[in-house]
DRENDOLUM-896668 format. One record per residue: residue number from 1; residue in three letters; chain; x, y, z negated of N, C-alpha, C in turn. Coordinates in steps of 0.1 Angstrom, whole numbers. Example, Ala and Ser with C-alpha at 12.3 -4.5 7.8 and 13.67 -1.06 7.14 Angstrom:
BEGIN
> 1|ALA|A|132|-57|-78|123|-45|-78|132|-33|-78
> 2|SER|A|128|-22|-71|137|-11|-71|129|0|-79
This chain:
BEGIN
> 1|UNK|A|54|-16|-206|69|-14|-207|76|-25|-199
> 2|UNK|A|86|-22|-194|94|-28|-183|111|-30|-188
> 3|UNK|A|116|-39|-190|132|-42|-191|136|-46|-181
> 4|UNK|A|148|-49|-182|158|-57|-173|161|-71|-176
> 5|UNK|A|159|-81|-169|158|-94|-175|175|-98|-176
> 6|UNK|A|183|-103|-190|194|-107|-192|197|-116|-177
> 7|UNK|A|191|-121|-179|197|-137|-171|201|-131|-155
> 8|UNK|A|196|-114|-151|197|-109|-138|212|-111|-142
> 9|UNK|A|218|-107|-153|230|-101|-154|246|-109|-152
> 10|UNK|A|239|-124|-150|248|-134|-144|262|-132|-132
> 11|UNK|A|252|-126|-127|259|-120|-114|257|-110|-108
> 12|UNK|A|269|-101|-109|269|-84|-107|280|-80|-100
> 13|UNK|A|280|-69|-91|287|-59|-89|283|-47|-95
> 14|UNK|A|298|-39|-90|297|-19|-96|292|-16|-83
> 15|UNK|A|286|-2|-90|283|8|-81|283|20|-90
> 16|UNK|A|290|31|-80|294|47|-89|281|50|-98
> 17|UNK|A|280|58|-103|272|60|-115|267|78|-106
> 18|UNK|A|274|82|-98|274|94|-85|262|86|-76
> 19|UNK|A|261|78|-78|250|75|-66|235|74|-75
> 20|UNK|A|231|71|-85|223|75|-95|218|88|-96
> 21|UNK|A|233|97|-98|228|111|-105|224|119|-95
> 22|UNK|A|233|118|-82|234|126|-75|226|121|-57
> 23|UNK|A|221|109|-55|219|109|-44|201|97|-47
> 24|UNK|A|194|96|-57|185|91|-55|174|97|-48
> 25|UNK|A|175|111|-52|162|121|-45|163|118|-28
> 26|UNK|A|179|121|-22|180|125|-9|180|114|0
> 27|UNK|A|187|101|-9|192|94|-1|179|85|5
> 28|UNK|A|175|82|17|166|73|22|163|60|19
> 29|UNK|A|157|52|26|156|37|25|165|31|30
> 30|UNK|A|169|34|44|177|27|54|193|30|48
> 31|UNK|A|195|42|38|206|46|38|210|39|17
> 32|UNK|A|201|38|9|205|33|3|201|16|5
> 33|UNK|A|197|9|9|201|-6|13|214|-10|21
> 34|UNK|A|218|0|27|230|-2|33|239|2|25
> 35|UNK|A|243|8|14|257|11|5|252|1|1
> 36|UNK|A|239|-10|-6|241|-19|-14|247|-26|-8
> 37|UNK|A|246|-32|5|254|-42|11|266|-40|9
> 38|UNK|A|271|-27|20|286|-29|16|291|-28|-5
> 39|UNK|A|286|-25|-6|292|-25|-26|286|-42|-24
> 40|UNK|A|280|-50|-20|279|-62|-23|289|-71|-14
> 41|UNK|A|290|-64|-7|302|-74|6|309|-66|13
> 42|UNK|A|318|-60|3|330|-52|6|343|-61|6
> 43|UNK|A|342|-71|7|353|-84|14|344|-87|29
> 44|UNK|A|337|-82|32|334|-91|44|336|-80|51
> 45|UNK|A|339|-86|67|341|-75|79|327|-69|80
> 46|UNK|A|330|-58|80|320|-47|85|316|-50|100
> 47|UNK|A|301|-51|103|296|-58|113|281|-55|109
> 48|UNK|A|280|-43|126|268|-36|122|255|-48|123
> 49|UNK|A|256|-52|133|250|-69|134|244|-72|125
> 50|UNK|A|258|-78|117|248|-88|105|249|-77|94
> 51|UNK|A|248|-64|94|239|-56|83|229|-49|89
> 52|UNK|A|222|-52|99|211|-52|109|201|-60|101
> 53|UNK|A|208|-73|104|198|-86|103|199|-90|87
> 54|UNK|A|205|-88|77|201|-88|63|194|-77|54
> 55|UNK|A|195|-67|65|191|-54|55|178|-53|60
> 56|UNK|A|173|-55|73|164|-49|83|166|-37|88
> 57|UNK|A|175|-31|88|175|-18|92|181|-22|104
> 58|UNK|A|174|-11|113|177|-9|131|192|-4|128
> 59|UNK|A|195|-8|139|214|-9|142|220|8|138
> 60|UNK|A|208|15|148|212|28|147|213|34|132
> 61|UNK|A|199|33|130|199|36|114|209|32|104
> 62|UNK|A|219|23|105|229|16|100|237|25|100
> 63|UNK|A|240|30|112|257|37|113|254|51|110
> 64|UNK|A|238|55|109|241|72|103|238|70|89
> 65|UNK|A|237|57|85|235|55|65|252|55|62
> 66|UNK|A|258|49|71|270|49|69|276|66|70
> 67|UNK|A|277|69|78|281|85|81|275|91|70
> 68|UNK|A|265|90|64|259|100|50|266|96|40
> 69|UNK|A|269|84|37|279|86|24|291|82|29
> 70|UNK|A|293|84|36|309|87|42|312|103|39
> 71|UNK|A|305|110|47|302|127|41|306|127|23
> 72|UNK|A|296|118|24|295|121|5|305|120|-1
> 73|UNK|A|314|109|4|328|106|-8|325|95|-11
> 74|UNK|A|314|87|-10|314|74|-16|322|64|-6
> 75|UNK|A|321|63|6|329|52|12|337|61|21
> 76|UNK|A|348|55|27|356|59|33|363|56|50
> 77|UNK|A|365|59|57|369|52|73|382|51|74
> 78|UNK|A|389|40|80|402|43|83|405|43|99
> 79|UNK|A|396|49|103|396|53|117|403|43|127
> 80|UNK|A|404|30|122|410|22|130|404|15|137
> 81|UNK|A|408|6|145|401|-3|160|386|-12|155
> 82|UNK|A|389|-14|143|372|-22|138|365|-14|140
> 83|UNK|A|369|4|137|353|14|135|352|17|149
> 84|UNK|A|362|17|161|355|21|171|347|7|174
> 85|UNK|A|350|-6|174|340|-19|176|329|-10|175
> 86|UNK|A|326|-13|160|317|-10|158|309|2|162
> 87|UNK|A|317|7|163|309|23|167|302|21|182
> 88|UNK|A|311|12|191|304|13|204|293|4|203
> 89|UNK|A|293|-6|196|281|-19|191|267|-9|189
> 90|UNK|A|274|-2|177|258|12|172|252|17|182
> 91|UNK|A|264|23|191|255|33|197|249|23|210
> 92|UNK|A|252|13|218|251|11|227|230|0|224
> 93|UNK|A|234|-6|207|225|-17|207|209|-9|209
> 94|UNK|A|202|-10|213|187|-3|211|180|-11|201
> 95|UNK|A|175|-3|197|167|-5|188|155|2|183
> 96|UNK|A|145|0|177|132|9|174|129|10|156
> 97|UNK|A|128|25|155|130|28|141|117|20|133
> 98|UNK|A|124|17|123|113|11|113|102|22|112
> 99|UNK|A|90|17|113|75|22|107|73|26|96
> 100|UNK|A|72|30|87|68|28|73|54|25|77
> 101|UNK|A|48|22|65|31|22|63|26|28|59
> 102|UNK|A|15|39|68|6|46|66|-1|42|52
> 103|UNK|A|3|53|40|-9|50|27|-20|51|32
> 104|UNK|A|-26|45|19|-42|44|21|-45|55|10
> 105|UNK|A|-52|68|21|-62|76|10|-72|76|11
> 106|UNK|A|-80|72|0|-96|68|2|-103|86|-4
> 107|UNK|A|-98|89|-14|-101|105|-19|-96|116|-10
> 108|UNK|A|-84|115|-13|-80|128|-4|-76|131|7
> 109|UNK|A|-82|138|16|-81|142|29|-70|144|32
> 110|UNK|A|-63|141|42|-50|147|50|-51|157|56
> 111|UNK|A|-42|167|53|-41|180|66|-40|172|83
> 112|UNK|A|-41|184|92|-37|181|103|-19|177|104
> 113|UNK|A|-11|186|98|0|185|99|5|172|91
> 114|UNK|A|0|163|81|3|155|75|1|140|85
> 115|UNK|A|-12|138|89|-14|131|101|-5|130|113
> 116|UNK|A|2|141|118|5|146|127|23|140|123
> 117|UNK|A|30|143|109|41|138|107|39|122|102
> 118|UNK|A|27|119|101|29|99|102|28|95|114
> 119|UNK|A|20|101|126|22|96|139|33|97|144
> 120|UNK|A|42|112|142|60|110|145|68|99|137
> 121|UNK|A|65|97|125|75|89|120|73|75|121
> 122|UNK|A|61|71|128|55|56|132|61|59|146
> 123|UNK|A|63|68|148|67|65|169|82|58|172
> 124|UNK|A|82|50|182|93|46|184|100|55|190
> 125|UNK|A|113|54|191|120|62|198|124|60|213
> 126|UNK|A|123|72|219|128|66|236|138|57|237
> 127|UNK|A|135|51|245|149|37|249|154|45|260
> 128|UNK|A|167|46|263|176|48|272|177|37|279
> 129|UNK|A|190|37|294|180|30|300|197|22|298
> 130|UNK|A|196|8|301|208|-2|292|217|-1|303
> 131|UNK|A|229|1|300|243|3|302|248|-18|303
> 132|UNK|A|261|-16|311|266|-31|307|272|-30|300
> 133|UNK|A|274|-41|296|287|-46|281|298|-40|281
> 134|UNK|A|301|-32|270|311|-22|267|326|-29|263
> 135|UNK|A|334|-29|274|347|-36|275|360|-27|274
> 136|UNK|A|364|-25|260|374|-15|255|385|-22|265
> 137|UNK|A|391|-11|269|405|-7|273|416|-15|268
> 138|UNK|A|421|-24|271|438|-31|266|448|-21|267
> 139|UNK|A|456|-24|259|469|-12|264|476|-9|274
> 140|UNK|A|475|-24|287|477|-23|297|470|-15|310
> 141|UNK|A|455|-16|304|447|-9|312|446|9|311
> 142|UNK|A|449|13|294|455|25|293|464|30|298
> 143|UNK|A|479|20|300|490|25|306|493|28|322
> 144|UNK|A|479|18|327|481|19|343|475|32|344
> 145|UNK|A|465|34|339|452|49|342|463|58|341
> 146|UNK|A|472|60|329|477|73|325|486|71|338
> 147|UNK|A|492|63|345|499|64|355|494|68|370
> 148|UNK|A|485|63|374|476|59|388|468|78|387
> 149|UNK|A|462|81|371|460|89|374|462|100|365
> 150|UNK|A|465|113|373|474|124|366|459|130|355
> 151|UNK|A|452|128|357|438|134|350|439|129|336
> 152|UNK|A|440|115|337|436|105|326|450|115|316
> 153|UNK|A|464|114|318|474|115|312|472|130|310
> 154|UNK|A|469|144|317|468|153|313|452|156|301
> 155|UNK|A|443|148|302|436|148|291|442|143|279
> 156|UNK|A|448|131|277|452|126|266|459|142|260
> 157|UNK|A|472|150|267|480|155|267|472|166|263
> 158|UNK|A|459|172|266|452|181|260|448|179|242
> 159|UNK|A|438|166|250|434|165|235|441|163|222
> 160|UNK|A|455|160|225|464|163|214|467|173|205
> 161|UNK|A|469|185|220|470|195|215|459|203|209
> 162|UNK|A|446|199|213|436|208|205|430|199|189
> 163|UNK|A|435|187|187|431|183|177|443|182|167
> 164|UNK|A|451|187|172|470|187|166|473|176|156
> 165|UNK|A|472|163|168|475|150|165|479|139|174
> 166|UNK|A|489|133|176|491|122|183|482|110|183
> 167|UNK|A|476|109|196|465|100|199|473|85|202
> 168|UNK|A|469|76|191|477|65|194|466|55|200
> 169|UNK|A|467|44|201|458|34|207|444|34|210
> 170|UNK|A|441|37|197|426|37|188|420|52|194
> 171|UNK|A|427|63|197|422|79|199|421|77|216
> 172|UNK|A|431|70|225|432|68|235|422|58|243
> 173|UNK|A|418|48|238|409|42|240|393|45|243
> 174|UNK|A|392|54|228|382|59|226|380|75|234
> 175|UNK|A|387|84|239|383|92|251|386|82|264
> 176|UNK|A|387|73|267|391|66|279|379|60|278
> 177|UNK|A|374|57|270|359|52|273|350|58|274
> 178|UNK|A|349|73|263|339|83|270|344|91|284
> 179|UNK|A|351|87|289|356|92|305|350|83|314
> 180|UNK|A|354|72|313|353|57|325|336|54|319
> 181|UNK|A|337|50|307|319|44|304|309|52|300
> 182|UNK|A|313|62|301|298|72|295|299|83|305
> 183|UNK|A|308|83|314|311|92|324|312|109|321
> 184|UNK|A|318|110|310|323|123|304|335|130|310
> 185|UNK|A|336|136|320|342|147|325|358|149|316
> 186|UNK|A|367|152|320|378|156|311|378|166|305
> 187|UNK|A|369|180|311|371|188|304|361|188|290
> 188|UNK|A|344|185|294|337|184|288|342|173|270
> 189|UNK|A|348|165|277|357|156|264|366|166|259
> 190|UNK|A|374|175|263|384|183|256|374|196|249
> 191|UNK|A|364|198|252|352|208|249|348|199|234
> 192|UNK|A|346|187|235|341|179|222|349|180|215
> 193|UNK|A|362|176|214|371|175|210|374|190|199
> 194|UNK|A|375|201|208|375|212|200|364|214|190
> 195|UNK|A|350|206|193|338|216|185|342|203|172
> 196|UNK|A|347|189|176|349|183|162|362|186|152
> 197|UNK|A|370|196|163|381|198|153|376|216|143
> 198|UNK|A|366|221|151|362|230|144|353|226|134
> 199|UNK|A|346|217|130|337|212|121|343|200|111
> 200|UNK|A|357|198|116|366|192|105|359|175|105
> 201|UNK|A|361|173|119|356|158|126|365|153|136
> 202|UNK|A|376|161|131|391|154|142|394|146|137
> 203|UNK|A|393|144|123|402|125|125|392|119|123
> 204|UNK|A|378|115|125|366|111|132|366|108|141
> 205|UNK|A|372|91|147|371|90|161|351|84|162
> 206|UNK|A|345|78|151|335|74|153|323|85|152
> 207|UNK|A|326|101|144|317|107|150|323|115|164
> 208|UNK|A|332|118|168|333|121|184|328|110|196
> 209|UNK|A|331|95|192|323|83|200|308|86|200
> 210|UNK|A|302|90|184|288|89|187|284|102|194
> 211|UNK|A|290|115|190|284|121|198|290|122|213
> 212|UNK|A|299|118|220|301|119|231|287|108|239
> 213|UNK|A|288|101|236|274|89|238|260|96|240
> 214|UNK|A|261|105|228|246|113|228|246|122|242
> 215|UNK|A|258|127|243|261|138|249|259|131|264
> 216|UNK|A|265|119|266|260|115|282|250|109|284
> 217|UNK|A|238|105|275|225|105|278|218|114|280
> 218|UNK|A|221|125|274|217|139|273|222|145|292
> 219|UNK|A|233|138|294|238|146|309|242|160|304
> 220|UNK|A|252|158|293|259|175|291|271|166|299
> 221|UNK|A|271|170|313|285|165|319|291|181|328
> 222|UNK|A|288|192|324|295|206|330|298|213|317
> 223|UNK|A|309|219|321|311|229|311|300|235|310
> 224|UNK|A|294|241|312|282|250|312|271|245|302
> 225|UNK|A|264|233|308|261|223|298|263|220|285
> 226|UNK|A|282|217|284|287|217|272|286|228|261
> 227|UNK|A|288|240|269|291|252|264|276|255|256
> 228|UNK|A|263|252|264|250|254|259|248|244|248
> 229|UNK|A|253|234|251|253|224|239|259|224|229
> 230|UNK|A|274|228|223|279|232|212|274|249|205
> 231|UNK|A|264|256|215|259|268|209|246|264|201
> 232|UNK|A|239|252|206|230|250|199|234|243|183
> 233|UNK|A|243|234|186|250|228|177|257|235|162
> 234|UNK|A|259|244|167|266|250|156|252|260|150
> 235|UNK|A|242|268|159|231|271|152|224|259|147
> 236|UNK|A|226|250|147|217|237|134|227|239|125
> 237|UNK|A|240|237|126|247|237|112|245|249|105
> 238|UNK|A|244|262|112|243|269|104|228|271|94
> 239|UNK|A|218|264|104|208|262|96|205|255|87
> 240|UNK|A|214|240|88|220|230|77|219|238|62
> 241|UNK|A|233|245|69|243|254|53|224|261|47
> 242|UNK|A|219|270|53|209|276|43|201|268|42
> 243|UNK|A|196|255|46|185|245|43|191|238|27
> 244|UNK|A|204|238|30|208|230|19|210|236|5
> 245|UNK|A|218|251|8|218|259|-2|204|260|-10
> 246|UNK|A|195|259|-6|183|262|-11|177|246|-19
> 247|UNK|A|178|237|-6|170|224|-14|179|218|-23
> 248|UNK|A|190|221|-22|205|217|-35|211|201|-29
> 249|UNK|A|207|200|-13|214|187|-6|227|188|-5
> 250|UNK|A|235|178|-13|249|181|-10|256|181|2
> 251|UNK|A|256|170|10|264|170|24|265|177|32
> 252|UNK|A|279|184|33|281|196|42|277|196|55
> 253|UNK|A|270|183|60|274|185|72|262|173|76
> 254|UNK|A|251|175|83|239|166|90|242|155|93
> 255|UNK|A|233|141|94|238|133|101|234|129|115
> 256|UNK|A|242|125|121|234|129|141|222|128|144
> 257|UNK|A|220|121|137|203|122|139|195|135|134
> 258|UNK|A|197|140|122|192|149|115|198|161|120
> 259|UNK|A|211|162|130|214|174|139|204|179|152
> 260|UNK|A|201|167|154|194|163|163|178|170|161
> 261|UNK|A|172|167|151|160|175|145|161|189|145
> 262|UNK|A|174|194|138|171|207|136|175|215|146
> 263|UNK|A|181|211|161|185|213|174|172|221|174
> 264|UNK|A|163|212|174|151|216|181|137|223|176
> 265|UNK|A|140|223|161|137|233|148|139|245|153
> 266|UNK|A|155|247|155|160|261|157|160|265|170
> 267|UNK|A|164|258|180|166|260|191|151|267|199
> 268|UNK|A|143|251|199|130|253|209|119|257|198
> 269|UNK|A|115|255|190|107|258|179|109|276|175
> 270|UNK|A|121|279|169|121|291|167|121|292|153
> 271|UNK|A|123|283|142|122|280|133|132|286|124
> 272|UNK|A|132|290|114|147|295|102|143|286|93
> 273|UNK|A|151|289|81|150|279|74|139|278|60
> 274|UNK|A|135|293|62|114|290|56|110|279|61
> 275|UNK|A|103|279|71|99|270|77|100|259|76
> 276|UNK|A|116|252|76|122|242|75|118|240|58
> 277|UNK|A|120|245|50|122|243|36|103|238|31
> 278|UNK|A|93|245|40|82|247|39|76|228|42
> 279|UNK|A|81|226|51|82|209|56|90|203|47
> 280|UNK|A|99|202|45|104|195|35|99|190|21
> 281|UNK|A|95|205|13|84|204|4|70|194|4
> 282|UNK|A|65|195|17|54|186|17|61|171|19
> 283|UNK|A|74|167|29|76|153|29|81|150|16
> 284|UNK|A|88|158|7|92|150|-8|82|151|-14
> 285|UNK|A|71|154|-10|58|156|-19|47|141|-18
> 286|UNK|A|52|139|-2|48|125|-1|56|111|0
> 287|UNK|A|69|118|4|78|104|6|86|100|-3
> 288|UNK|A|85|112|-14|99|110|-26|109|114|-23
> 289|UNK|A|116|117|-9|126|119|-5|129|123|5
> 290|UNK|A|141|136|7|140|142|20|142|130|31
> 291|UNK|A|132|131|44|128|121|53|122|132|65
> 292|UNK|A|137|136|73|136|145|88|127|141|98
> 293|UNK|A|121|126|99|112|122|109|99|126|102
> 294|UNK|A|95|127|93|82|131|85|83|145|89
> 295|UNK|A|91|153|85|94|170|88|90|174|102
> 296|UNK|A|99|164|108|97|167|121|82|165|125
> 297|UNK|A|74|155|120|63|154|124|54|166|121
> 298|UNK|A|58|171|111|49|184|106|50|198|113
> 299|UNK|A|65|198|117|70|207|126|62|212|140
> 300|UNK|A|64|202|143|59|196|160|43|204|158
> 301|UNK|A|37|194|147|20|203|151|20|216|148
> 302|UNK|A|27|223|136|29|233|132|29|244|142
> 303|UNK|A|42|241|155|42|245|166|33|245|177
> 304|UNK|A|28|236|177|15|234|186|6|241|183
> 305|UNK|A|3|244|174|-9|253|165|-3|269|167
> 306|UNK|A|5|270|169|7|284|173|12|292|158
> 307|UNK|A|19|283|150|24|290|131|32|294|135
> 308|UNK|A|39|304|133|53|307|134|61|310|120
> 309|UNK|A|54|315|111|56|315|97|50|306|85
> 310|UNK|A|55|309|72|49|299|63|33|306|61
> 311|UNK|A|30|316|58|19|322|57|10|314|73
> 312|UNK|A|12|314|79|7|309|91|6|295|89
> 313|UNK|A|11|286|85|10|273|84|3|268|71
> 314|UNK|A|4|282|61|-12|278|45|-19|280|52
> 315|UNK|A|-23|292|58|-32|297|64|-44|287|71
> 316|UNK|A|-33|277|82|-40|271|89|-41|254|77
> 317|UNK|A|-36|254|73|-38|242|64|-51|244|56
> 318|UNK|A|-52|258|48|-64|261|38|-75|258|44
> 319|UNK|A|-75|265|59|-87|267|70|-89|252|72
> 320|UNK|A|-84|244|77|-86|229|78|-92|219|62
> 321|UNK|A|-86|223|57|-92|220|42|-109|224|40
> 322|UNK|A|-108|233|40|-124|238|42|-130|233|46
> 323|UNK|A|-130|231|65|-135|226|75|-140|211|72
> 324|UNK|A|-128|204|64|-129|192|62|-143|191|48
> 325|UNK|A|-139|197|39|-146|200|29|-162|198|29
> 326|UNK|A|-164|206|43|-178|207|51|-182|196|54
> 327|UNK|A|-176|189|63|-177|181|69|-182|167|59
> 328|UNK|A|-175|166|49|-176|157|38|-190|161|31
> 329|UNK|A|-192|174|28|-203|175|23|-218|173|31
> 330|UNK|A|-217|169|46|-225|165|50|-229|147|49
> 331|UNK|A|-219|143|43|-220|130|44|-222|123|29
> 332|UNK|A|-222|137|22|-227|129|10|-214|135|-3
> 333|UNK|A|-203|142|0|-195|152|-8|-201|162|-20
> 334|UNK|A|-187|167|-22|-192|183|-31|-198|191|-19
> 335|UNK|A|-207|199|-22|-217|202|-19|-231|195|-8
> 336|UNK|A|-233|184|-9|-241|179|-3|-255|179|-7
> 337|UNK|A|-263|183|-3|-281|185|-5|-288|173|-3
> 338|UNK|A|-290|163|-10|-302|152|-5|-314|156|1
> 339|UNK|A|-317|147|9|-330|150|16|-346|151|4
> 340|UNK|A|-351|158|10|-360|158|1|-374|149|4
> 341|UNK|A|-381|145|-4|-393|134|-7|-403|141|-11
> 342|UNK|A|-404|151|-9|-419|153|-16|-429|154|-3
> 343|UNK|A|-438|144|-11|-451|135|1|-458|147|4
> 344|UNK|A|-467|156|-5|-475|165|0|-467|174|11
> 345|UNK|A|-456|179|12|-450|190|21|-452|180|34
> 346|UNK|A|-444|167|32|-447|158|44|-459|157|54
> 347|UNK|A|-471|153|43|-481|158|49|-486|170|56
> 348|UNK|A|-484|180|52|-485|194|52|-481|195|70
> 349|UNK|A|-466|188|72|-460|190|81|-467|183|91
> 350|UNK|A|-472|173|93|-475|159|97|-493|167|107
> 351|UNK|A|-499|173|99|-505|179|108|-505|192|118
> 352|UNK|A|-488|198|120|-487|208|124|-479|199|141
> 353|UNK|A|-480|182|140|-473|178|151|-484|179|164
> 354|UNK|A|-478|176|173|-487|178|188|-489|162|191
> 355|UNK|A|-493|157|188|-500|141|190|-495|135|204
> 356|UNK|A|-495|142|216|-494|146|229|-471|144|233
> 357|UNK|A|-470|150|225|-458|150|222|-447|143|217
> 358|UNK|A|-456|131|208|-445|122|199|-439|110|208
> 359|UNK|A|-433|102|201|-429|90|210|-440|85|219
> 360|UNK|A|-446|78|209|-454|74|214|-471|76|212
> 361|UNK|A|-472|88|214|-487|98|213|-488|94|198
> 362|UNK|A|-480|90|183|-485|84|174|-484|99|163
């Protein structure tokens, strides 16, 4: 039996009693160490940085722990000049996703597809290739652009009207950087602009920053591009809505990374959301908690293997089990046969050898 030692009780903060009931199963590692910080140092400036380097969590992983309970209700943005900081800090810093550590199973065998989702979620992620130091815009340097050039001023003048809001400093800055530093097209920005005001991410200047970012590593810089890219986008959320309906995940709405997964679930995979729900089951089965890089790992071979359905993916799992089963039983497993010792058969055999034949004529 286990208590709580009095003397922890010296020194405490709150934390909602909603994050207990409602978010232990879903919420991750990287994402619940990071609400501890902020509920522990919600006087200090937010500074992806130093909740990098006290929490351990990679920079990136930081700012979608943040976006998840931002979603949820528990913290909140005030969309002002600190969160684009920060937001260009996130997306710009590289970084490589934490490992977890491979359990040790000494009894039970792993599927192919279990193996297959620890080698994805041990992988690093591609580095992009490094940009220079991201030098926001003064209001001087906004006012010359919108003058020198008619482009700059008729985008601002769009994006107003499609997010039906006056873009003040902080909104201006921030497409003026996805134009000049990430090299996003005007129209392609007024294209983003629309798909966040349709998913109710218009007063979200830090997810339009993140994904405009994604979007110019990606090279969605044509309408065409864009156009292919907000179709896929919106088939993940729709895949979202029935993934969630079913596993009972609250958050309406993925976090960029986890959009990112199911891009390519639905998109290049071919995947609905059996499939999806089918993976999932096995990562809460091993991680305690839904965890999209473990899925995705299961996905990936799933696809490789030629499953296209769940019956296709027992199928090939049972058949692998077996195989394995065999394989064990040669080495000494359920069903394994000892060699046999009985001296007379030996002999018996012993003169049926060709003398002529052996190693060494013996």
């Amino acid at each position: 039996m286990y208590k709580i030692n009095p003397n922890s009780y010296k020194s405490v903060f709150v934390l909602p009693t909603e994050i207990a009931d409602k978010h232990l199963r879903m919420a991750g590692k990287a994402q619940l160490k990071v609400l501890l910080w902020l509920f522990r140092n919600s006087c200090r400036e937010f500074d992806i940085g130093v909740i990098s380097k006290e929490t351990g969590i990679p920079a990136d992983e930081i700012d979608d722990a943040v976006y998840y309970w931002t979603e949820a209700g528990i913290i909140i943005s005030d969309g002002g000049s600190e969160e684009i900081k920060a937001e260009v800090q996130a997306v710009r810093k590289e970084s490589v996703s934490e490992a977890p550590v491979p359990v040790q199973e000494k009894k039970e065998e792993k599927n192919e597809a279990e193996k297959a989702a620890e080698k994805q979620e041990a992988k690093p992620e591609a580095h992009h290739e490094k940009r220079p130091p991201v030098v926001k815009p003064s209001i001087q340097d906004i006012s010359r652009r919108i003058t020198e050039y008619p482009e700059i001023r008729e985008m601002f003048s769009e994006a107003q009207n499609v997010l039906g809001r006056t873009l003040g400093y902080d909104g201006q800055s921030c497409l003026l950087l996805l134009h000049d530093y990430y090299g996003l097209p005007s129209e392609v920005i007024i294209m983003l602009c629309g798909y966040a005001k349709n998913i109710g991410k218009d007063n979200s200047l830090n997810y339009i920053m993140k994904i405009g970012a994604s979007w110019s590593d990606e090279e969605i810089n044509t309408f065409d591009r864009a156009s292919g890219k907000i179709a896929r986008l919106e088939k993940a959320q729709k895949l979202w809505n029935e993934f969630k309906n079913i596993s009972g995940v609250e958050n309406p709405r993925p976090t960029v990374k986890q959009t990112q997964y199911l891009e390519i679930w639905i998109n290049d995979y071919g995947y609905g959301v059996e499939m999806i729900y089918h993976a999932y089951e096995k990562a809460v089965e091993k991680k305690g908690s839904i965890n999209f890089g473990y899925m995705n790992g299961i996905l990936k071979k799933w696809y490789e293997k030629g499953y296209r359905t769940v019956e296709d993916a027992e199928t090939g799992e049972k058949k692998f089990s077996e195989k394995t089963a065999k394989g064990s039983a040669k080495d000494g497993g359920e069903g394994y046969t000892p060699p046999s010792y009985n001296i007379d058969l030996a002999i018996k055999r012993s003169f049926d050898i060709d003398p002529t034949k052996t190693k060494r004529g013996q």
